[in-house]
C-alpha positions as CSV (number, residue, x, y, z in Angstrom):
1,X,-43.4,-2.2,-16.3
2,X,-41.1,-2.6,-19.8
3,X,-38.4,-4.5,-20.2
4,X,-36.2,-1.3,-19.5
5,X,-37.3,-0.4,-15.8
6,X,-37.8,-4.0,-15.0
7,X,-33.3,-4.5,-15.9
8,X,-33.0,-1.0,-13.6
9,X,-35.0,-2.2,-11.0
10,X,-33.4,-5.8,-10.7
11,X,-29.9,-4.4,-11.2
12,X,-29.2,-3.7,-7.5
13,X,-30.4,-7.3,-7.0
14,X,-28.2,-8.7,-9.1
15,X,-25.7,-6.6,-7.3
16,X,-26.7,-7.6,-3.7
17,X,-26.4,-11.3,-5.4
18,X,-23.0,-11.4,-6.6
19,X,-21.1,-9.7,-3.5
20,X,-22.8,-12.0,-1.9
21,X,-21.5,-15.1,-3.8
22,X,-17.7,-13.7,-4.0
23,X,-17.9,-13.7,-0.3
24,X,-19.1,-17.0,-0.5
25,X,-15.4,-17.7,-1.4
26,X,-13.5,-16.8,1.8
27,X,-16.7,-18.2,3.6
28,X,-16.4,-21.4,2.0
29,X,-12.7,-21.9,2.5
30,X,-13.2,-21.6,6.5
31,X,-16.4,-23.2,7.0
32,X,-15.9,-26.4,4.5
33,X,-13.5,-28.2,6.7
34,X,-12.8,-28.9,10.4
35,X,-10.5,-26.8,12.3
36,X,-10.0,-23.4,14.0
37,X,-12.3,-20.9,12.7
38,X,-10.8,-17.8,14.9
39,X,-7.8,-16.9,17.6
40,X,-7.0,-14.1,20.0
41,X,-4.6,-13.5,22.2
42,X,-5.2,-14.0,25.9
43,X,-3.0,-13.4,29.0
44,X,0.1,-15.0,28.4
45,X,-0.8,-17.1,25.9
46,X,-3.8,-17.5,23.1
47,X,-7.3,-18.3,22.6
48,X,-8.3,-20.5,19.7
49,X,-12.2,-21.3,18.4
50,X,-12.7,-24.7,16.8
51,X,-15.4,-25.9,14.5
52,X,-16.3,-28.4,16.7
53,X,-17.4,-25.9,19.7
54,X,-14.0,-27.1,21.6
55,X,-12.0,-23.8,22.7
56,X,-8.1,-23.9,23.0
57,X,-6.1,-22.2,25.6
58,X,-2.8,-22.2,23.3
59,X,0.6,-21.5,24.8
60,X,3.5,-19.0,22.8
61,X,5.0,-21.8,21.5
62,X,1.7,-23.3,19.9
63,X,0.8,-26.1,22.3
64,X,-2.4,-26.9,23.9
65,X,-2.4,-26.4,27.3
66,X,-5.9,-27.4,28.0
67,X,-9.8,-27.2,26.2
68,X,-13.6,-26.8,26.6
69,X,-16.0,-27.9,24.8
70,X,-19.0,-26.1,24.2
71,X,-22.4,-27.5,23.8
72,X,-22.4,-26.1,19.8
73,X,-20.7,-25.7,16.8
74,X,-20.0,-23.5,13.7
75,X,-18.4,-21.1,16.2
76,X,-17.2,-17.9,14.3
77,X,-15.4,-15.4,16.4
78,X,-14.1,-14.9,19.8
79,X,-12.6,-12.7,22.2
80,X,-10.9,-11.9,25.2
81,X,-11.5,-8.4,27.2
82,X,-10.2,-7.7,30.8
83,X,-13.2,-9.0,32.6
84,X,-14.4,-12.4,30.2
85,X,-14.0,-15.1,27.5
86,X,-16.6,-14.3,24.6
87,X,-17.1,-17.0,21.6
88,X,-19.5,-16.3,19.2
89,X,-21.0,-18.4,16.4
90,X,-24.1,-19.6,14.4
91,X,-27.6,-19.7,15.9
92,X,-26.9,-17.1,18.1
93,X,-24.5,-18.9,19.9
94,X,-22.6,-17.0,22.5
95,X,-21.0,-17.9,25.7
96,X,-18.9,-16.2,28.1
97,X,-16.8,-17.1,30.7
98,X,-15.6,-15.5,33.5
99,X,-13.6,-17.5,35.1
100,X,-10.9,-18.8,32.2
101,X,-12.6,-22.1,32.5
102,X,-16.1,-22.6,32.4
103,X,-18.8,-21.4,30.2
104,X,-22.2,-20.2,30.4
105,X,-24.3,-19.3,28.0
106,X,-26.2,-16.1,27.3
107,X,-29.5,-15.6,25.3
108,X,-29.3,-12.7,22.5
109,X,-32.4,-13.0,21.6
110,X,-32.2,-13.8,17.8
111,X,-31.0,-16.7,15.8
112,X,-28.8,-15.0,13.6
113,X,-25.2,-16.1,13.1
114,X,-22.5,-14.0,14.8
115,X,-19.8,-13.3,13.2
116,X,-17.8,-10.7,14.7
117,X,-16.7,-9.5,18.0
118,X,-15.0,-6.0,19.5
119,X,-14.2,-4.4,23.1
120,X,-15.1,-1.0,23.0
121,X,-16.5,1.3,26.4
122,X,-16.6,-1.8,28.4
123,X,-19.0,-3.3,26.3
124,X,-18.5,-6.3,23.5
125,X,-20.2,-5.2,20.7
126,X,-21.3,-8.4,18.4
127,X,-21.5,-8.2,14.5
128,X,-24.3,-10.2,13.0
129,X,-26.8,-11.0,10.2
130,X,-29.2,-8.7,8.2
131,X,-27.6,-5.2,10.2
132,X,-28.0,-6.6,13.5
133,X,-25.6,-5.4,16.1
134,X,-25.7,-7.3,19.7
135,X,-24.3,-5.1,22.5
136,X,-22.7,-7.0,26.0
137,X,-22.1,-4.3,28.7
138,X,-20.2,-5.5,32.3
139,X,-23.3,-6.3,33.5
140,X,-24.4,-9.0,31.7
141,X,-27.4,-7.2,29.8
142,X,-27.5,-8.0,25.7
143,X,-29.5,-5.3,23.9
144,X,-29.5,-4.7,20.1
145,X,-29.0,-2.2,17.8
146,X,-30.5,-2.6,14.2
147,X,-28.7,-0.7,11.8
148,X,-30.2,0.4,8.3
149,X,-27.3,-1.8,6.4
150,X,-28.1,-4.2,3.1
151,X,-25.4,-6.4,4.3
152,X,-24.0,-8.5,7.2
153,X,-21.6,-7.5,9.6
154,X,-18.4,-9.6,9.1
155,X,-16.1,-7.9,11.2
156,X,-15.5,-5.4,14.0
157,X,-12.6,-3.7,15.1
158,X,-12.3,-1.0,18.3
159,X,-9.6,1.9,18.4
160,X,-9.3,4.1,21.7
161,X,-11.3,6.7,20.1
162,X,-13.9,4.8,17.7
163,X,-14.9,1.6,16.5
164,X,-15.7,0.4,12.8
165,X,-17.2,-2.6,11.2
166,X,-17.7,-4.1,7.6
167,X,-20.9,-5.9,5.3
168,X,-20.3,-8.4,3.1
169,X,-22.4,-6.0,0.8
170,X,-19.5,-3.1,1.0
171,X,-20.7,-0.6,3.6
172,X,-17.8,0.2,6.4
173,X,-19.7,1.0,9.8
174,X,-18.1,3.5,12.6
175,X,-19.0,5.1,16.1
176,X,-17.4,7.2,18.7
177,X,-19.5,5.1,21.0
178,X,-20.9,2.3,20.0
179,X,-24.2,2.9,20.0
180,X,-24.9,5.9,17.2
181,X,-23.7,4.2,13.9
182,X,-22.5,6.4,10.6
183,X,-22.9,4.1,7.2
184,X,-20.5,4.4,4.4
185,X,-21.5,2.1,1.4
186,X,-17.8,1.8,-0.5
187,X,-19.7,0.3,-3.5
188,X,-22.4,3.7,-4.7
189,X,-19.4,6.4,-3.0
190,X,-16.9,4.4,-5.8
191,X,-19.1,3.2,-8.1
192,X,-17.3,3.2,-11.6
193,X,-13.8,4.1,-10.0
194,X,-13.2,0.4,-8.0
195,X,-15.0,-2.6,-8.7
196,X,-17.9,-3.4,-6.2
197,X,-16.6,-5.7,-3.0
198,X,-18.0,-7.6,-0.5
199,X,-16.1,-7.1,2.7
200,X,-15.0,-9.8,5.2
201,X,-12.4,-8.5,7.7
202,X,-11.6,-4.5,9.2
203,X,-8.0,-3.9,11.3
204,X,-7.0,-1.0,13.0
205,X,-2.9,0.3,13.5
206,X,-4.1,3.4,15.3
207,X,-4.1,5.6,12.3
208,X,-4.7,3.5,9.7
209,X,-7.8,1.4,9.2
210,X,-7.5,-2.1,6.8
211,X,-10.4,-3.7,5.2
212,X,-9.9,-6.5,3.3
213,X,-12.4,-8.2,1.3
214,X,-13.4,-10.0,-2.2
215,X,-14.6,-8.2,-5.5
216,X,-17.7,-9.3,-7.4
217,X,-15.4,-11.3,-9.6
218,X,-13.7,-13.3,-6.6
219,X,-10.4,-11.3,-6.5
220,X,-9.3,-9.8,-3.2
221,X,-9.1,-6.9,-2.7
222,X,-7.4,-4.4,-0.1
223,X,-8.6,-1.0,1.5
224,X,-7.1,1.7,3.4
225,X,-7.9,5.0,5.2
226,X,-6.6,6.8,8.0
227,X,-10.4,8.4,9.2
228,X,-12.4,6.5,7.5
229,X,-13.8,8.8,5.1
230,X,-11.5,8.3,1.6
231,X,-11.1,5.0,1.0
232,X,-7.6,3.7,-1.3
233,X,-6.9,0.5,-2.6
234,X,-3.8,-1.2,-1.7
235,X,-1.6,-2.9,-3.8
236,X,-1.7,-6.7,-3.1
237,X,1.7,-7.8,-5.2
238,X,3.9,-9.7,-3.2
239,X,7.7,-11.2,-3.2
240,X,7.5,-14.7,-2.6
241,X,9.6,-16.9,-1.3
242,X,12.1,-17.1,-5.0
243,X,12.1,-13.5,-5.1
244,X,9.3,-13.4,-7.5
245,X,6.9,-10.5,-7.3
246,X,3.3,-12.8,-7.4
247,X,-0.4,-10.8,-7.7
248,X,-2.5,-12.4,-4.3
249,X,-5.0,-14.3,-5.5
250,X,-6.1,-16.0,-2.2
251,X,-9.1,-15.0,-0.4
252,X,-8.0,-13.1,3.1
253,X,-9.9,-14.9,5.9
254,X,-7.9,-13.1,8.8
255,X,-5.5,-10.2,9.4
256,X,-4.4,-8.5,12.7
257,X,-1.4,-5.4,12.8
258,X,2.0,-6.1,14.0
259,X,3.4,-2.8,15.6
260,X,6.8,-3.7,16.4
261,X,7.1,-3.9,12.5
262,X,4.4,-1.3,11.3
263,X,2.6,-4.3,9.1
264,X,-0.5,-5.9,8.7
265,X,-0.3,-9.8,8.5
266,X,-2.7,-11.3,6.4
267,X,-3.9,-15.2,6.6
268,X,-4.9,-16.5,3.4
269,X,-6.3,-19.7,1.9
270,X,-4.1,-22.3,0.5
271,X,-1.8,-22.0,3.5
272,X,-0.6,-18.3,2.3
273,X,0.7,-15.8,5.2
274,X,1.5,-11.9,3.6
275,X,2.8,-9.2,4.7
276,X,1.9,-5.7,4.1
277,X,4.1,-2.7,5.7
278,X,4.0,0.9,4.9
279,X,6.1,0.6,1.7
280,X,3.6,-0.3,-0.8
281,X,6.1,-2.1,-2.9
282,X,7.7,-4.0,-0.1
283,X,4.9,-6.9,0.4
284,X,5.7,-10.6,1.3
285,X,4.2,-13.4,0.7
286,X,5.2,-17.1,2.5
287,X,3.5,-20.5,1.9
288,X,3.1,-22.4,5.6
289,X,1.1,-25.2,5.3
290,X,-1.7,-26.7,2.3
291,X,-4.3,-26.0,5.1
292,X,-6.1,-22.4,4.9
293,X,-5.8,-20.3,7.5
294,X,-8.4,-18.9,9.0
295,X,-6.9,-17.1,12.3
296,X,-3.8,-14.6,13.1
297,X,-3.2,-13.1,16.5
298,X,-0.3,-11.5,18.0
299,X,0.9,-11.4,21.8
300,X,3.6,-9.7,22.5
301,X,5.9,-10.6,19.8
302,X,5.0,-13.9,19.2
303,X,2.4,-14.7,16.7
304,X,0.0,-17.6,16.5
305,X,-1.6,-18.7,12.6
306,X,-4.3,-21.4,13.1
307,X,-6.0,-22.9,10.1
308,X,-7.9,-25.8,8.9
309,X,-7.3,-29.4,10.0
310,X,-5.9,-28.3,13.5
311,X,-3.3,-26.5,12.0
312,X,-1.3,-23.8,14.6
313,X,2.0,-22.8,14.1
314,X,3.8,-19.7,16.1
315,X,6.5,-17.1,14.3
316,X,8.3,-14.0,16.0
317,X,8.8,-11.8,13.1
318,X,10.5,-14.4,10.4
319,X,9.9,-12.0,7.6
């Protein structure tokens, strides 16, 4: 082989290898120090998963009103459906709970890390490494689905209608039901018109799908569509807190939709929490803490941000 078809053949390589080190950016900021790696809300209250395998139960007005510790650590995700408690993390860790109290674990077969969790048909759907999808249905039964993807699902999110997910090698997942997968690879569909991603974190308003991510060069970088199939970058300037308009330049680790307000909160390293509404020139950006934050959920209209170092702080729409 010359030297020409040698650089075509190890260009997707190279590719593959530097989405996955700008991921390693938001990655890095969550899972280098101690502290909540993911929150949900969860009756009247929250859910919050710690790197040390403890689990919150977190009131509205960020206390904790009482914890669990489960027997691993390097949890990543977690979630709270109408029947159970589901936490997620490396290994193949997943318990459940059924009882908003104790755990028990279940076996998915595989010692992949888990990184992502959705409600969707009754069923938890599970987002892991190497194209591996874990499936949880009501009756306790894990089965798997392996998808032709070149990346890893980091995130899942469920509409009424449909479900999506992202890699952190650019491809956007979705499903009517959860089972029969359509692949989209952002990265070859825009190749030469946006830079290549990696993608870390998918959000759904109803009729607008988010995905946020990380370019190849470490720069964030925001998506939207309404179905899924065209794809447009958001702009990701931002007032700050002097009234200056500031280009984001954290990694996003965490976003969720806010509807009373038609935005999408973003949680950011470096303690950053933005705003992005409809009006594309109307972002905000606010500086909370020097902790990052790795975890935004909304109940009712109180919102909980947890972070690094134990950090957890509620707001009610103080933007």
């Amino acid at each position: 082989m010359d030297i020409f078809k040698r650089g075509l053949t190890c260009r997707p390589f190279l590719l593959s290898l530097a989405l996955s080190l700008s991921c390693l950016v938001a990655l890095q900021a969550i899972h280098a120090t101690n502290g909540y790696r993911a929150v949900v809300a969860h009756v009247d209250g929250f859910i919050a998963a710690d790197s040390s395998g403890r689990i919150d139960w977190i009131s509205m007005d960020a206390a904790v009103k009482k914890s669990v510790t489960l027997p691993a650590t390097d949890l990543r995700c977690v979630l709270s459906t109408p029947q159970s408690i589901v936490v997620g993390g490396a290994k193949g860790s997943l318990f459940v709970s059924k009882n908003d109290s104790t755990f028990t674990r279940v076996n998915c077969g595989a010692d992949y890390t888990l990184h992502a969790l959705a409600y969707f048909n009754n069923t938890v759907l599970i987002g892991s490494d190497q194209g591996m999808l874990f499936l949880y249905d009501k009756q306790g039964t894990v089965s798997s689905i392996q998808l032709p993807l070149k990346g890893n699902i980091r995130s899942l999110c469920a509409r009424a209608s449909d479900c999506f997910g992202v890699t952190d090698q650019g491809e956007i997942i979705h499903s009517t039901n959860g089972i029969e997968w359509t692949v989209f690879d952002f990265n070859e569909y825009y190749k030469g018109y946006y830079d290549a991603s990696s993608f870390t974190r998918v959000a759904s308003s109803g009729d607008r799908i988010f995905v946020s991510g990380t370019r190849k060069n470490g720069q964030p970088i925001v998506i939207f569509s309404s179905e899924g199939t065209i794809w447009v970058e958001r702009t990701i300037t931002y007032s700050n807190e002097q009234a200056r308009v500031t280009t984001l330049e954290e990694p996003i680790l965490d976003m969720t939709y806010d509807a009373y307000a038609d935005l999408f909160v973003l949680a950011c390293t470096n303690g950053l929490l933005m705003t992005i509404p409809s009006c594309s020139h109307c972002n905000k950006g606010f500086y909370l803490t020097d902790d990052h934050l790795t975890g935004v959920a909304k109940n009712n209209e109180t919102f909980l941000i947890v972070g690094a170092n134990g950090y957890r702080r509620t707001l009610m729409h103080e933007w």
